[in-house]
PyMOL commands that place a pseudoatom at each C-alpha (Angstrom):
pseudoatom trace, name=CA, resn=UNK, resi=1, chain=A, elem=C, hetatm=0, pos=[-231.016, 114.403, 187.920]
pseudoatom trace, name=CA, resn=UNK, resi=2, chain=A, elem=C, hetatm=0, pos=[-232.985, 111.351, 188.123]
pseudoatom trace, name=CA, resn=UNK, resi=3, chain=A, elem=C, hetatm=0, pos=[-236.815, 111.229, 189.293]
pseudoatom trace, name=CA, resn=UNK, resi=4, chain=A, elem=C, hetatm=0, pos=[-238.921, 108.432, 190.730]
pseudoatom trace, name=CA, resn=UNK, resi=5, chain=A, elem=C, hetatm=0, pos=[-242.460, 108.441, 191.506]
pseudoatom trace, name=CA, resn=UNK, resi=6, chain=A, elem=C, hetatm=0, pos=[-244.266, 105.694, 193.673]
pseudoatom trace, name=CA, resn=UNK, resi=7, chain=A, elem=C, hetatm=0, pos=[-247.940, 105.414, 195.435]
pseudoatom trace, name=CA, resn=UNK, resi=8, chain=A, elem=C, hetatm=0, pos=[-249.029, 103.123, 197.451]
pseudoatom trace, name=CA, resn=UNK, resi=9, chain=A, elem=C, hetatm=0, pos=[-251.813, 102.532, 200.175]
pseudoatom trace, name=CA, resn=UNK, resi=10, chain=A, elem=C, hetatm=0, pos=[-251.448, 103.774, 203.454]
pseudoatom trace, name=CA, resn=UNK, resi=11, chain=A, elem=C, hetatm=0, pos=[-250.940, 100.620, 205.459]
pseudoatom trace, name=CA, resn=UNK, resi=12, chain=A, elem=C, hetatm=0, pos=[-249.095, 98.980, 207.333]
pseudoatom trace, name=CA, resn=UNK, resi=13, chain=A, elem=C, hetatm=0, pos=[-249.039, 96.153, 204.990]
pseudoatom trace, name=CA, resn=UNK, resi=14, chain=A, elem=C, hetatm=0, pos=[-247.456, 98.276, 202.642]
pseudoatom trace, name=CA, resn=UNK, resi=15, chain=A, elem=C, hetatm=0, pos=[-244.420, 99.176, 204.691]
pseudoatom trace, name=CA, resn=UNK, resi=16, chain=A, elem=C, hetatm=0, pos=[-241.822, 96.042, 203.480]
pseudoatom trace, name=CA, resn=UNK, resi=17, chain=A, elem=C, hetatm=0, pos=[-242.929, 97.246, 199.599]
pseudoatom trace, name=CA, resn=UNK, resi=18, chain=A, elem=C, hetatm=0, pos=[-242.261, 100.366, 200.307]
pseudoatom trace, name=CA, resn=UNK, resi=19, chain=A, elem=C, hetatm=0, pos=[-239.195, 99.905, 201.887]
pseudoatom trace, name=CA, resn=UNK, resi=20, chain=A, elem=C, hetatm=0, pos=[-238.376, 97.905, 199.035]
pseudoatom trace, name=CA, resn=UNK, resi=21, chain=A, elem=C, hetatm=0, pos=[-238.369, 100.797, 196.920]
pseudoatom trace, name=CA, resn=UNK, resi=22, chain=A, elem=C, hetatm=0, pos=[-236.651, 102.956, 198.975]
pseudoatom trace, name=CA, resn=UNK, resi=23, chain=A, elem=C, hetatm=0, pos=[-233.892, 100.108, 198.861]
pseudoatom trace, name=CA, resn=UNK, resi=24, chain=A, elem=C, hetatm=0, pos=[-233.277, 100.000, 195.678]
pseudoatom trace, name=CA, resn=UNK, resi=25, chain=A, elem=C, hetatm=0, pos=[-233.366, 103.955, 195.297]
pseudoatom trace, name=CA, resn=UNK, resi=26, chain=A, elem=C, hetatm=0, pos=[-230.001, 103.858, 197.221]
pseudoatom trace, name=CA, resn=UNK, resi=27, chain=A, elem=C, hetatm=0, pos=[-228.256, 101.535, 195.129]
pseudoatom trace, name=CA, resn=UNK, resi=28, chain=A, elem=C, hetatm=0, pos=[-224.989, 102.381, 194.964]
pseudoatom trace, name=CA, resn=UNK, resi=29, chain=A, elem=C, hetatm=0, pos=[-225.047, 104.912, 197.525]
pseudoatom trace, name=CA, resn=UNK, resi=30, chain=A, elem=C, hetatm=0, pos=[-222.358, 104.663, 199.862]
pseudoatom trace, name=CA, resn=UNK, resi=31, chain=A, elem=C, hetatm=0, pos=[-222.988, 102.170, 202.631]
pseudoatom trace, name=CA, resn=UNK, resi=32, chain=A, elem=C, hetatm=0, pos=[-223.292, 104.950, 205.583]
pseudoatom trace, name=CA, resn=UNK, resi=33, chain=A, elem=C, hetatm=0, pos=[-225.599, 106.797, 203.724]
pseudoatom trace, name=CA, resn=UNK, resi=34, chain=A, elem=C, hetatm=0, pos=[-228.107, 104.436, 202.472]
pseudoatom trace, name=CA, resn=UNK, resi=35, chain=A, elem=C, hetatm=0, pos=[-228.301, 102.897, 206.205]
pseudoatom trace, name=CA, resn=UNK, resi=36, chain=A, elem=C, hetatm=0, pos=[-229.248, 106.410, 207.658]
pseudoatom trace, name=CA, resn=UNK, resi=37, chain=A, elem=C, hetatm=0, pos=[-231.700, 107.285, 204.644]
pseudoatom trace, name=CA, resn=UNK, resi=38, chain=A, elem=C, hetatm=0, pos=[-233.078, 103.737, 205.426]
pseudoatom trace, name=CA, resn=UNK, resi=39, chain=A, elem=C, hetatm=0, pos=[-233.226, 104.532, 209.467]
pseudoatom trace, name=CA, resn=UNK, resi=40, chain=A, elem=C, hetatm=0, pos=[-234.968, 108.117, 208.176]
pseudoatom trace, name=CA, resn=UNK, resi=41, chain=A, elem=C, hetatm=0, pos=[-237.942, 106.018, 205.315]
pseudoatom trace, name=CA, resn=UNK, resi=42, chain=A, elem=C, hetatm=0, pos=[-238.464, 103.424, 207.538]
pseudoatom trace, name=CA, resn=UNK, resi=43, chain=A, elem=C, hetatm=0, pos=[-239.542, 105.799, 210.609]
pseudoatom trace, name=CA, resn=UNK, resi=44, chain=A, elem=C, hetatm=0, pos=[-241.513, 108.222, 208.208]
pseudoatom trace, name=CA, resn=UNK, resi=45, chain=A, elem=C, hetatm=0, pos=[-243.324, 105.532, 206.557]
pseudoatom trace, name=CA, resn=UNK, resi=46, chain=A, elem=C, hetatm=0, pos=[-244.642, 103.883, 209.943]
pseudoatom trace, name=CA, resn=UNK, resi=47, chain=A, elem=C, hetatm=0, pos=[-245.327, 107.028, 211.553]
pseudoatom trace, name=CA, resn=UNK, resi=48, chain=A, elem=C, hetatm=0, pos=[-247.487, 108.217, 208.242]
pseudoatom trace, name=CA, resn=UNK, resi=49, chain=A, elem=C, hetatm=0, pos=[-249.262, 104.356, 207.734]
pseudoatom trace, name=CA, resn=UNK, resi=50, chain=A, elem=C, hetatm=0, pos=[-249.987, 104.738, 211.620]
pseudoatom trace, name=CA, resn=UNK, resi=51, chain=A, elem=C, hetatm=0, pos=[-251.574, 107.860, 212.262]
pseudoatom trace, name=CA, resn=UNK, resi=52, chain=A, elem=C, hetatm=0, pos=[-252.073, 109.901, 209.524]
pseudoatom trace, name=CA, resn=UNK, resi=53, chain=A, elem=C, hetatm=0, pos=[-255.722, 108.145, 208.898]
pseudoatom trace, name=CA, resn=UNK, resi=54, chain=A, elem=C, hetatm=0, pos=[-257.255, 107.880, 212.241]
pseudoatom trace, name=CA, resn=UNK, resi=55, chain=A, elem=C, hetatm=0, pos=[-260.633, 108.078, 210.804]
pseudoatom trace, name=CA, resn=UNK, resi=56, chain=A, elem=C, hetatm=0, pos=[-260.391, 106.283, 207.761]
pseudoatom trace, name=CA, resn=UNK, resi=57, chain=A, elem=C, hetatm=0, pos=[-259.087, 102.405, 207.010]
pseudoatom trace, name=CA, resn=UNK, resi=58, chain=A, elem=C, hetatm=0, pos=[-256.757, 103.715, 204.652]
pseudoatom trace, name=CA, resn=UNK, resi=59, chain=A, elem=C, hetatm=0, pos=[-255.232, 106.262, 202.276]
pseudoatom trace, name=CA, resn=UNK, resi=60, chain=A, elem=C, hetatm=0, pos=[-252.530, 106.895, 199.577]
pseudoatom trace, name=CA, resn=UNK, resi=61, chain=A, elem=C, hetatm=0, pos=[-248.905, 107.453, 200.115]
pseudoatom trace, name=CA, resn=UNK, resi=62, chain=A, elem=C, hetatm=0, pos=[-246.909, 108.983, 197.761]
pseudoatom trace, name=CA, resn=UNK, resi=63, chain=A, elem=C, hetatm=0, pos=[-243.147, 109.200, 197.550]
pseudoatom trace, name=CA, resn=UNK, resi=64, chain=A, elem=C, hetatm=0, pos=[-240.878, 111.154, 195.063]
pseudoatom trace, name=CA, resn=UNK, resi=65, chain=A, elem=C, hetatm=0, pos=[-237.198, 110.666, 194.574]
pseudoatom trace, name=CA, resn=UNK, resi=66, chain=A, elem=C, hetatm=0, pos=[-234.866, 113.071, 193.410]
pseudoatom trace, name=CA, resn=UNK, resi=67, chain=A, elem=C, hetatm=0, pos=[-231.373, 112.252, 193.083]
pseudoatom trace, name=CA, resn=UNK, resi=68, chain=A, elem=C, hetatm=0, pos=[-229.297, 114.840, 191.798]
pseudoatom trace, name=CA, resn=UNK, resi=69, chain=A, elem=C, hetatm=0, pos=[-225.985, 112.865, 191.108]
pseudoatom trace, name=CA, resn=UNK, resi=70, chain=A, elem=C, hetatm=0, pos=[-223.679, 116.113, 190.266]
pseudoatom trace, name=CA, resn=UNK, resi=71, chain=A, elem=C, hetatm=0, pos=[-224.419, 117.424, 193.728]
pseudoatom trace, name=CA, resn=UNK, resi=72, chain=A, elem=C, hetatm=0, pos=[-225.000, 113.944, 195.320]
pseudoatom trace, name=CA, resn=UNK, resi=73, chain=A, elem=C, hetatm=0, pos=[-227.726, 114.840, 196.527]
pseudoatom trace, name=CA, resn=UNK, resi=74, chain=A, elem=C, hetatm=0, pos=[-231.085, 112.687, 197.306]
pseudoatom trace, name=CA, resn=UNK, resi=75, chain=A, elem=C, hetatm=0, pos=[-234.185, 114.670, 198.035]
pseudoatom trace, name=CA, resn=UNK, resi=76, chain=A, elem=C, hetatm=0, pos=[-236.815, 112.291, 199.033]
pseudoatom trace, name=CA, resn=UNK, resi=77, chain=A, elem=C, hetatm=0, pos=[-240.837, 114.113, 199.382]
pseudoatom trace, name=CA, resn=UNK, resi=78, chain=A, elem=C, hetatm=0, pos=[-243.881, 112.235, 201.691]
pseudoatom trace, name=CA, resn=UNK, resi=79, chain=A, elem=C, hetatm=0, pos=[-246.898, 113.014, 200.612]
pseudoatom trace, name=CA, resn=UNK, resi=80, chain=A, elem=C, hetatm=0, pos=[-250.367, 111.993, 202.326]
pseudoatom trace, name=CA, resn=UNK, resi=81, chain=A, elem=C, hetatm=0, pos=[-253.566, 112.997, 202.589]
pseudoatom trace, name=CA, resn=UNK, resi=82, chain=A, elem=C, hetatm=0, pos=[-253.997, 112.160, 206.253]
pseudoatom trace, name=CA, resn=UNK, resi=83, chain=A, elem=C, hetatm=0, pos=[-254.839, 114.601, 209.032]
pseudoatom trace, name=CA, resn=UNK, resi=84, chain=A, elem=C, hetatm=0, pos=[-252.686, 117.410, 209.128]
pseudoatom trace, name=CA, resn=UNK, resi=85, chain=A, elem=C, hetatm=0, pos=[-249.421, 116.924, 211.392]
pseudoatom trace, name=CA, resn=UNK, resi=86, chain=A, elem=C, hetatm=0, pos=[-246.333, 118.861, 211.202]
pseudoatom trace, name=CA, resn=UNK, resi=87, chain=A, elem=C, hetatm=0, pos=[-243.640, 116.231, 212.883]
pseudoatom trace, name=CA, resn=UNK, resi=88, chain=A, elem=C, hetatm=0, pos=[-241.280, 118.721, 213.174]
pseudoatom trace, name=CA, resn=UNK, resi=89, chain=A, elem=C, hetatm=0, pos=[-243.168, 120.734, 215.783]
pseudoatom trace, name=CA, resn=UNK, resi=90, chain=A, elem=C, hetatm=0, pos=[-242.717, 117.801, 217.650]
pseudoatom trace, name=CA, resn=UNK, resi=91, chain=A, elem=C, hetatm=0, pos=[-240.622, 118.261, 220.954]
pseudoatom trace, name=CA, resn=UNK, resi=92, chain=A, elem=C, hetatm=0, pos=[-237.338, 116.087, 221.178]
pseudoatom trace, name=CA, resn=UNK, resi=93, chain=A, elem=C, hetatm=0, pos=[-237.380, 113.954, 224.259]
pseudoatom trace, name=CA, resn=UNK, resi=94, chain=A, elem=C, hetatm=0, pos=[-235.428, 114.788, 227.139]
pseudoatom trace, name=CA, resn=UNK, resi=95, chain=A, elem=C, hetatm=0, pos=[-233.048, 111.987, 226.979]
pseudoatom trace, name=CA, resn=UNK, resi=96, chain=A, elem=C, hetatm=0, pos=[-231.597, 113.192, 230.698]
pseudoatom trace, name=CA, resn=UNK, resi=97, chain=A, elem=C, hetatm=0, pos=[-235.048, 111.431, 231.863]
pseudoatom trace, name=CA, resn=UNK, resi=98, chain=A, elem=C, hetatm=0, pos=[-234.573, 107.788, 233.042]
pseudoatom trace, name=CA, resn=UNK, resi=99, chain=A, elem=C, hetatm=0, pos=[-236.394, 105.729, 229.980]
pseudoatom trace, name=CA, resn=UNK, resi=100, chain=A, elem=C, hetatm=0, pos=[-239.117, 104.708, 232.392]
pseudoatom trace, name=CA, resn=UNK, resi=101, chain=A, elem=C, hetatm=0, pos=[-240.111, 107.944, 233.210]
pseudoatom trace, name=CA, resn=UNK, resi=102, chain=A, elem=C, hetatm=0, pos=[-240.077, 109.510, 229.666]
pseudoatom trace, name=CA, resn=UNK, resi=103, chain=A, elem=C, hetatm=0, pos=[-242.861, 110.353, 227.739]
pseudoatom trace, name=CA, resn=UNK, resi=104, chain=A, elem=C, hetatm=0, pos=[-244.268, 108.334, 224.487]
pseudoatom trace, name=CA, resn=UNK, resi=105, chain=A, elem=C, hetatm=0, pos=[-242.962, 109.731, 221.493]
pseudoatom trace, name=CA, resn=UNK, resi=106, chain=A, elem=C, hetatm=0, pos=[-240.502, 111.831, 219.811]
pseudoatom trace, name=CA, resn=UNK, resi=107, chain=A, elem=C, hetatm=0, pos=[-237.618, 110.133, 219.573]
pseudoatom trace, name=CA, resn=UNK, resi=108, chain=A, elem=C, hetatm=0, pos=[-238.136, 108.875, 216.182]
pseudoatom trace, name=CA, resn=UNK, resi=109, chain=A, elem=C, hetatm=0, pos=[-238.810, 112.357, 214.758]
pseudoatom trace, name=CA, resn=UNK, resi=110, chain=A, elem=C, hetatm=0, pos=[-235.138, 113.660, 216.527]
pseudoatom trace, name=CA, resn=UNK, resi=111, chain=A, elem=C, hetatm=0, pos=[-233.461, 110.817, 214.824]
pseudoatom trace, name=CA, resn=UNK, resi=112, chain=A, elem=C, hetatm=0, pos=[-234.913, 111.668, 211.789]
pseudoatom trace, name=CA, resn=UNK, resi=113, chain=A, elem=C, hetatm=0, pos=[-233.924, 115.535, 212.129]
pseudoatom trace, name=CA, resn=UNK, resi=114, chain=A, elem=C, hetatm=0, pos=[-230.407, 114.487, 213.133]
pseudoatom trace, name=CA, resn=UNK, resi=115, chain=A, elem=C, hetatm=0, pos=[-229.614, 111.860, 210.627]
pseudoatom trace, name=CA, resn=UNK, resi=116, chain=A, elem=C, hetatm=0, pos=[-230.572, 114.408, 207.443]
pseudoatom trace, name=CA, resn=UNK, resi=117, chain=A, elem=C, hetatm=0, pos=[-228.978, 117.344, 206.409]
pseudoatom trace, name=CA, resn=UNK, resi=118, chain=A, elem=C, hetatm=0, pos=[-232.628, 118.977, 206.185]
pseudoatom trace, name=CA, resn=UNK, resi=119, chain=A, elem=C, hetatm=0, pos=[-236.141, 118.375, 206.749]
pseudoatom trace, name=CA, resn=UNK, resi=120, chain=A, elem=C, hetatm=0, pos=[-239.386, 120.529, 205.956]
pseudoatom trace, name=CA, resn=UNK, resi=121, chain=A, elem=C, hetatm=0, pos=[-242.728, 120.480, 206.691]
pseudoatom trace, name=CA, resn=UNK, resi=122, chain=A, elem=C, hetatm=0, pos=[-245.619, 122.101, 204.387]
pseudoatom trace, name=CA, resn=UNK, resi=123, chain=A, elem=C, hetatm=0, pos=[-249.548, 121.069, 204.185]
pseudoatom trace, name=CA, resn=UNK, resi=124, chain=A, elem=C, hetatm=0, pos=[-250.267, 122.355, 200.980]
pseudoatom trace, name=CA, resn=UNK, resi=125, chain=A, elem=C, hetatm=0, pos=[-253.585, 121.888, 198.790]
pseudoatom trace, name=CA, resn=UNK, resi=126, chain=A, elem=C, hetatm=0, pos=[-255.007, 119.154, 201.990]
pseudoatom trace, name=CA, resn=UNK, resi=127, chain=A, elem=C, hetatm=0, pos=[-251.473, 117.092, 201.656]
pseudoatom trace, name=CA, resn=UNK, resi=128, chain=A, elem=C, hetatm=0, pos=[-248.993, 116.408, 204.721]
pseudoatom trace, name=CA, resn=UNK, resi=129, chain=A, elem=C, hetatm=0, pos=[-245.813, 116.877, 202.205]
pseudoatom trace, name=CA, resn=UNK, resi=130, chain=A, elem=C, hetatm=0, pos=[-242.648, 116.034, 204.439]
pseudoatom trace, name=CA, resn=UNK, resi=131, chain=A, elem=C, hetatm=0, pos=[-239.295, 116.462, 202.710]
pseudoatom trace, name=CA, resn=UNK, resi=132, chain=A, elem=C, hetatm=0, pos=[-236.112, 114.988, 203.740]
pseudoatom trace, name=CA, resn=UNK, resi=133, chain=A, elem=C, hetatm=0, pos=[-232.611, 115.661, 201.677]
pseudoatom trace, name=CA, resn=UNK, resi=134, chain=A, elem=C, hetatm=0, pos=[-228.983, 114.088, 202.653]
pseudoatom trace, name=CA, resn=UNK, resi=135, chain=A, elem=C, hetatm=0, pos=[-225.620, 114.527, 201.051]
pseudoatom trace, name=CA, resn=UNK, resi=136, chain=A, elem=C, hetatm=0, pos=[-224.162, 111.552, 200.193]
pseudoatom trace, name=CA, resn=UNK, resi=137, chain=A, elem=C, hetatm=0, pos=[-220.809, 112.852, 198.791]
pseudoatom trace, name=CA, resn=UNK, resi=138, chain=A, elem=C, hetatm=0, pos=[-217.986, 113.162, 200.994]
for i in range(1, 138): cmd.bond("trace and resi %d" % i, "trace and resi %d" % (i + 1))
show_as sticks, trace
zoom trace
């Protein structure tokens, strides 16, 4: 199993660097999967860099990689010290509601939940720790 451990400031302006990272995590990953786990970072890492400081210019982000190759497996943990927020108690929108009418929010979160094979939630020791994993065997 390989490990990776990045931190970086809570900002917006840290988004492309971060990305970066996450880019070059899923080197030769197949194609599929490192466009989804891309789709999944890039929407975590906004949402996190957006709100998670309200009251504060900035904070740390931290994100750990674990790739366990025999199981191809990538386990990817987003830890902040923001205000706590649980996404996943988020309600999905109701996509049956013209896109006018809908409410603000959400629909990032329910791609996020469908595009991984699990995602948990845990504040633990004043951290927002979100956890994402995805198969990327066949």
């Amino acid at each position: 199993m390989s490990t990776a451990r990045n931190v970086y400031r809570a900002d917006l302006a840290s988004v492309p660097e971060m990305m970066r990272a996450v880019e070059d995590s899923l080197t030769g990953k197949p194609e599929k999967f490192a466009y989804s786990m891309k789709l999944i970072c890039e929407e975590i890492l906004v949402n996190i860099v957006s709100y998670a400081y309200p009251e504060m210019e900035t904070g740390e982000l931290t994100i750990n990689w674990y790739d366990d190759t025999e199981n191809q497996r990538l386990t990817i943990v987003f830890e902040d010290s923001g205000a706590p927020f649980n996404p996943l108690l988020k309600e999905s929108p109701d996509l049956s509601v013209p896109m006018a009418e809908r409410k603000i929010g959400g629909l990032g979160i329910m791609m996020v939940r469908e595009l991984s094979d699990a995602v948990r939630y845990a504040y633990e020791n004043g951290k927002n720790i979100l956890t994402v994993e995805k198969n990327y065997g066949d």
